[in-house]
C-alpha positions as CSV (number, residue, x, y, z in Angstrom):
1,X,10.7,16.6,-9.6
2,X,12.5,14.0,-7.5
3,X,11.5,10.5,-7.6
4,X,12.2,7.9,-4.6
5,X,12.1,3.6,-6.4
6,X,11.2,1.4,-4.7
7,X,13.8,-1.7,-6.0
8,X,13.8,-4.7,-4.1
9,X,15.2,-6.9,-6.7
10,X,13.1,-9.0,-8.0
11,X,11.6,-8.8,-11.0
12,X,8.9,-6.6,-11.2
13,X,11.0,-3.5,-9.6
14,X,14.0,-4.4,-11.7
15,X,11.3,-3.6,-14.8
16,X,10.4,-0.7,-13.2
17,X,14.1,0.5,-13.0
18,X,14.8,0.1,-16.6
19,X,11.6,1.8,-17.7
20,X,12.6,4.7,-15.7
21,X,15.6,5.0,-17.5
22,X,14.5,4.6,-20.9
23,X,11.8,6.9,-20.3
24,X,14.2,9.6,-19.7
25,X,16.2,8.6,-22.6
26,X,15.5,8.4,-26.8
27,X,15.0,4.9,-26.6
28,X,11.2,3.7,-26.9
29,X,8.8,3.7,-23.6
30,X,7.5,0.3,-22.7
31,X,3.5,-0.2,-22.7
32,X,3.8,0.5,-19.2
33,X,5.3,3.7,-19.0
34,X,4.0,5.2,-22.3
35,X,1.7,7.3,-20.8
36,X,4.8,9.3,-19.1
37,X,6.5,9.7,-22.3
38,X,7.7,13.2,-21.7
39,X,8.2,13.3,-18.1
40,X,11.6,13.6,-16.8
41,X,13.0,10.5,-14.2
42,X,16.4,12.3,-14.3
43,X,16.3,12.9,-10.3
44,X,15.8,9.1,-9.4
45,X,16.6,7.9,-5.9
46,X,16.8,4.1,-6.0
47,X,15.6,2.9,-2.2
48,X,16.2,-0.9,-0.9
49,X,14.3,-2.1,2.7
50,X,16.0,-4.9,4.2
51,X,13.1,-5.9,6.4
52,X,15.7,-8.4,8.5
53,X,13.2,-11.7,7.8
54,X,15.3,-13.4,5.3
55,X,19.1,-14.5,6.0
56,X,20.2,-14.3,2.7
57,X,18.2,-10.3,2.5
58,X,21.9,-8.8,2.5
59,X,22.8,-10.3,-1.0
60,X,19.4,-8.9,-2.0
61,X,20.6,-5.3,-0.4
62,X,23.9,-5.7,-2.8
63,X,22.3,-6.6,-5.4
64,X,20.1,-3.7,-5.8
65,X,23.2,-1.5,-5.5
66,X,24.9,-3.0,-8.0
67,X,21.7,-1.9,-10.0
68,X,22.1,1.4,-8.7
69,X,25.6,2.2,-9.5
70,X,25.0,0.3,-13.4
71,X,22.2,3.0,-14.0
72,X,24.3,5.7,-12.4
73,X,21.5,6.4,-9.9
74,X,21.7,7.5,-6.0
75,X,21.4,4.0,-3.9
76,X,19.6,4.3,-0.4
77,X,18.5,1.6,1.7
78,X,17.9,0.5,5.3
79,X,18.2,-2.7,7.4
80,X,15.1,-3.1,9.5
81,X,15.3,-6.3,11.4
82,X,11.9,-7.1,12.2
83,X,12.8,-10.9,12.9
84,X,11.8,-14.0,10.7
85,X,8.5,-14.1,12.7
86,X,7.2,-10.7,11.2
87,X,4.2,-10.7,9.4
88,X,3.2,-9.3,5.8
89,X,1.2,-6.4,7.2
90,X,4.2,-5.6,10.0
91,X,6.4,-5.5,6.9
92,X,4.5,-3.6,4.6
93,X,3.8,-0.8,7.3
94,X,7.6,-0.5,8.3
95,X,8.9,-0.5,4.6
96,X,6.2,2.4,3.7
97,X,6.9,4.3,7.2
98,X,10.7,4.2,5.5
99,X,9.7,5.2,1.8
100,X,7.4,8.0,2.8
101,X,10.4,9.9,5.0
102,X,12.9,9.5,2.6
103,X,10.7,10.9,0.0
104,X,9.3,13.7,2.6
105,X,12.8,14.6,3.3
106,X,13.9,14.9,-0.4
107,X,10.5,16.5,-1.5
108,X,10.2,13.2,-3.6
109,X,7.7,11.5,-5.3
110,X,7.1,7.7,-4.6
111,X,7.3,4.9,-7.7
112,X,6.5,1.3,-6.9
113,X,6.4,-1.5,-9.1
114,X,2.8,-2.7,-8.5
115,X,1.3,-4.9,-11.2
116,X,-2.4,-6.1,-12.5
117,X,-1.5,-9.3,-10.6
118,X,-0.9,-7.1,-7.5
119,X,-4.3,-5.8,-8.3
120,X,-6.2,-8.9,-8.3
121,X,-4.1,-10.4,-5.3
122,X,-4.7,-7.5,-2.8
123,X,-8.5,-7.6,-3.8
124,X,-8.3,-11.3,-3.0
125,X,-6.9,-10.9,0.1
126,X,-9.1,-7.7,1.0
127,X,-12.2,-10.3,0.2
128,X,-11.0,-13.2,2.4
129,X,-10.6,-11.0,5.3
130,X,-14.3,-9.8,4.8
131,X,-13.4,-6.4,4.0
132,X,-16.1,-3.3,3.1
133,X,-16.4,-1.8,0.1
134,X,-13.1,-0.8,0.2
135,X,-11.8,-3.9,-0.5
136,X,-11.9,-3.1,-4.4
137,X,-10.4,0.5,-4.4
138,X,-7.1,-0.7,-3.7
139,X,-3.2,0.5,-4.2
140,X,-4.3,3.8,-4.0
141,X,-3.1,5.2,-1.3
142,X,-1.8,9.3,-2.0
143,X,1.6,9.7,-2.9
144,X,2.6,6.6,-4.4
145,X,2.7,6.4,-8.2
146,X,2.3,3.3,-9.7
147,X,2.7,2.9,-13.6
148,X,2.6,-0.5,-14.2
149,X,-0.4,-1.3,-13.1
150,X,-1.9,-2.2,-16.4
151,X,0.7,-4.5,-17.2
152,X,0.6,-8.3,-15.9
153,X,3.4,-10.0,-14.3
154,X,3.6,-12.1,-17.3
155,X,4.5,-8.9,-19.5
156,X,6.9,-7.9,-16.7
157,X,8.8,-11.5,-17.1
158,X,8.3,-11.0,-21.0
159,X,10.3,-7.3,-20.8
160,X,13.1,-8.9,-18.5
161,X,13.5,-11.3,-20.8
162,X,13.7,-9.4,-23.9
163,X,16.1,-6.7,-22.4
164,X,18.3,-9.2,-21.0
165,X,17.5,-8.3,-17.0
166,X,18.8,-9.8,-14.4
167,X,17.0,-10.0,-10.9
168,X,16.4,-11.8,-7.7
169,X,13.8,-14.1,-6.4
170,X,12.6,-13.5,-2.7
171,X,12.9,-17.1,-1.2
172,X,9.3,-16.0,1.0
173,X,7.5,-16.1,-2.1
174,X,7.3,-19.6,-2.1
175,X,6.2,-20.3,1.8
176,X,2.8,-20.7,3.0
177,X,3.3,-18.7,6.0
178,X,1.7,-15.4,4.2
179,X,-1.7,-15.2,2.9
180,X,-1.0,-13.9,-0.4
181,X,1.4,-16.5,-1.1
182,X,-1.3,-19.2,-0.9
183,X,-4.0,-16.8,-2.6
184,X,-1.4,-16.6,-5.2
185,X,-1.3,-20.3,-6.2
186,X,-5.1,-20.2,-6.0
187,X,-5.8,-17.3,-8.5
188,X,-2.6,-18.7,-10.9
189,X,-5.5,-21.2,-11.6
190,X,-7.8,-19.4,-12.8
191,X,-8.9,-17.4,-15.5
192,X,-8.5,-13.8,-14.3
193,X,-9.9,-10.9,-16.1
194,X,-7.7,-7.9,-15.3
195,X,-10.1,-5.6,-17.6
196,X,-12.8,-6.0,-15.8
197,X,-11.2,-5.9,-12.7
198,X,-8.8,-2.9,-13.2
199,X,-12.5,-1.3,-14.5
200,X,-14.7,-2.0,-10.8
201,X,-11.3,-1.0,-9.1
202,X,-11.6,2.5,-11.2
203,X,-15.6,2.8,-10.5
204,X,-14.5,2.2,-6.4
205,X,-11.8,4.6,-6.6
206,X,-14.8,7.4,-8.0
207,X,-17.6,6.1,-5.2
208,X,-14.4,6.5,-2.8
209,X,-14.1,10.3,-3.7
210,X,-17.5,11.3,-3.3
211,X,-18.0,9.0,-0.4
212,X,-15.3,10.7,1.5
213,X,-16.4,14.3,0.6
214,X,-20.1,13.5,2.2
215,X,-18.4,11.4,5.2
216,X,-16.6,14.8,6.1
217,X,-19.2,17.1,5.7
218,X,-21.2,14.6,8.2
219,X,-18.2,14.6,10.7
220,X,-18.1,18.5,10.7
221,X,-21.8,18.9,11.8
222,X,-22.0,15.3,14.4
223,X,-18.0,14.8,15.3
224,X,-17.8,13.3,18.5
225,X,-21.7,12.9,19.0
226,X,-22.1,9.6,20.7
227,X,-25.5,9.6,20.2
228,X,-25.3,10.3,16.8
229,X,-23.3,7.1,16.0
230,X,-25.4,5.0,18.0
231,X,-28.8,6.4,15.6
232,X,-27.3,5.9,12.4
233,X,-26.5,2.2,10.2
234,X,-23.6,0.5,11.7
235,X,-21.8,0.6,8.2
236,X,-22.1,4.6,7.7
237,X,-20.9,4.7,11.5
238,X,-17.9,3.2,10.6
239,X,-17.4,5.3,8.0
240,X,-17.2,8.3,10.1
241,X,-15.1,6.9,12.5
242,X,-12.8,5.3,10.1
243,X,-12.0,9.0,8.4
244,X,-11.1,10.5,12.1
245,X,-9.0,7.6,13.0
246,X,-7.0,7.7,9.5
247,X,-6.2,11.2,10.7
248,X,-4.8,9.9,13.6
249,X,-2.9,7.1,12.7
250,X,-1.9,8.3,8.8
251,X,-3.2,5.5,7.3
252,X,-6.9,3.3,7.4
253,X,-7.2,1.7,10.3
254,X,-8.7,-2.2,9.7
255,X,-12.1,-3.2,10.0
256,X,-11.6,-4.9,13.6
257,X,-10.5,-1.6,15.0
258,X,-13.4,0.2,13.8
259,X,-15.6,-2.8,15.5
260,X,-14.0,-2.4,18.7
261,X,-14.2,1.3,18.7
262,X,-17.9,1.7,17.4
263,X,-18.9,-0.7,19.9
264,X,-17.0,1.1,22.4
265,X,-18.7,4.3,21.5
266,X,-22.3,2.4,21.8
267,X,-21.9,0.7,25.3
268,X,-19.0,2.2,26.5
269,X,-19.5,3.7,30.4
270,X,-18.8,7.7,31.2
271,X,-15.5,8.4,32.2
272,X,-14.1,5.2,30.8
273,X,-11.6,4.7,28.0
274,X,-11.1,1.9,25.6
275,X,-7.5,0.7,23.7
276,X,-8.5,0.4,20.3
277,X,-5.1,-0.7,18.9
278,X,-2.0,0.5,17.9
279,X,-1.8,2.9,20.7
280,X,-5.5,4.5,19.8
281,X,-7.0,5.1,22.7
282,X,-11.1,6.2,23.0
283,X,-12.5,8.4,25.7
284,X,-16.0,8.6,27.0
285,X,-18.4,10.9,28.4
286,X,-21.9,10.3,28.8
287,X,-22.4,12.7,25.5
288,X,-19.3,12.3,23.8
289,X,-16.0,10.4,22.7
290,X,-12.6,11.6,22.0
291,X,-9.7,9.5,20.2
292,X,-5.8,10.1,20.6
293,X,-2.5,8.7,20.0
294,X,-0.5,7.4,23.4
């Protein structure tokens, strides 16, 4: 098996890294990567995204392949430029988009180097925005692994530190401009349970699984009924509409999207079509709608 990291190096990834290696040698597995003791990392592609935001992103690029070359691993990265202006989600989705080919064209597995504090932060932001039930089963999307998830960044500094690591601080960390920046500082003064948190996450993550098996078999016998839709609770509409849209667009599509286009569906006029976002567009007849990608 291949493996595609994720290293942007900082600290959390630069963990990750080392982990990796150790794993796949005869020195002892960290807490976070115990339960892979056994598997083989030997096939490790380390992958860098310069998302072009930062003007000092290059030495960041460098860096990484530095890391690369010290842990005798293939380096791969890419320079996106996206602008100082982009936003979080822009960056995410472009860096992801990146990841997923490279590990689609070498039949690789994805690693990333989300934490607990990750966690708790994307539940926090997932909660601001007023998201669904969702909003707990998060960092699960397919095709990612993620091993240090029950490990707090804390721990993470604590195993840089006691290895000697070096890594690099991302100088948007510390700017206001992104939600989970200032979400950040907020939950730093708190007490956060990660058990109990990691433990509604893991119920969500089961609710998801049967929720999506019924949602299909629903969308088999009613798919494109606009009638149907307009019958049934708003929330369970959504539902429906949110599985055939993530088949379009290869990821969730947000909650305002699924708004726009359930209320499209309900008062929408024959013959007329509707721009959902990010190039979705709906079609109407009097009985039915159809979605597709521009």
């Amino acid at each position: 098996m291949t493996y595609i990291v994720a290293v942007s190096g900082g600290v959390d990834s630069v963990c990750l890294l080392d982990m990796l290696a150790r794993t796949n040698s005869s020195q002892q597995s960290s807490d976070g990567m115990r339960q892979y003791q056994g598997a083989t990392f030997s096939r490790v592609i380390v992958a860098h995204v310069n998302h072009g935001i930062r003007d000092d992103a290059a030495a960041d690029a460098r860096f990484v392949a530095g890391l690369a070359r010290q842990y005798q691993k293939p380096f791969v990265s890419v320079e996106l430029k996206l602008g100082k202006g982009a936003s979080e989600e822009r960056a995410r989705t472009a860096r992801y988009d990146f990841l997923f080919e490279l590990a689609k064209k070498h039949s690789a597995t994805l690693i990333t180097a989300h934490h607990a504090d990750d966690m708790v932060e994307t539940i926090a932001i997932n909660t601001e925005r007023g998201t669904g039930w969702r909003g707990l089963a998060v960092l699960a999307r397919p095709g990612v692994v993620r091993p240090l998830l029950g490990l707090t960044k804390q721990q993470l500094y604590d195993y840089a530190l006691e290895h000697r690591l070096e890594w690099v601080e991302d100088s948007t960390n510390q700017t206001d401009a992104y939600l989970r920046n200032r979400l950040r500082r907020v939950i730093s003064d708190r007490s956060v349970d990660y058990t109990v948190m990691a433990q509604l996450r893991a119920e969500q993550l089961q609710l998801r699984s049967a929720i999506d098996y019924e949602v299909a078999r629903i969308n088999a016998r009613h798919r494109s009924s606009r009638h149907f839709l307009t019958l049934i609770d708003e929330q369970v509409a959504m539902e429906l509409l949110g599985a055939e849209l993530q088949l379009l667009m290869g990821r969730r599509p947000t909650r305002p999207q699924l708004q726009r286009a359930l209320l499209a569906v309900k008062t929408g006029k024959a013959g007329s079509r509707h721009h959902i976002g990010e190039k979705i567009v709906l079609q109407l007849t009097a009985r039915k709608y159809q979605m597709s990608v521009l």
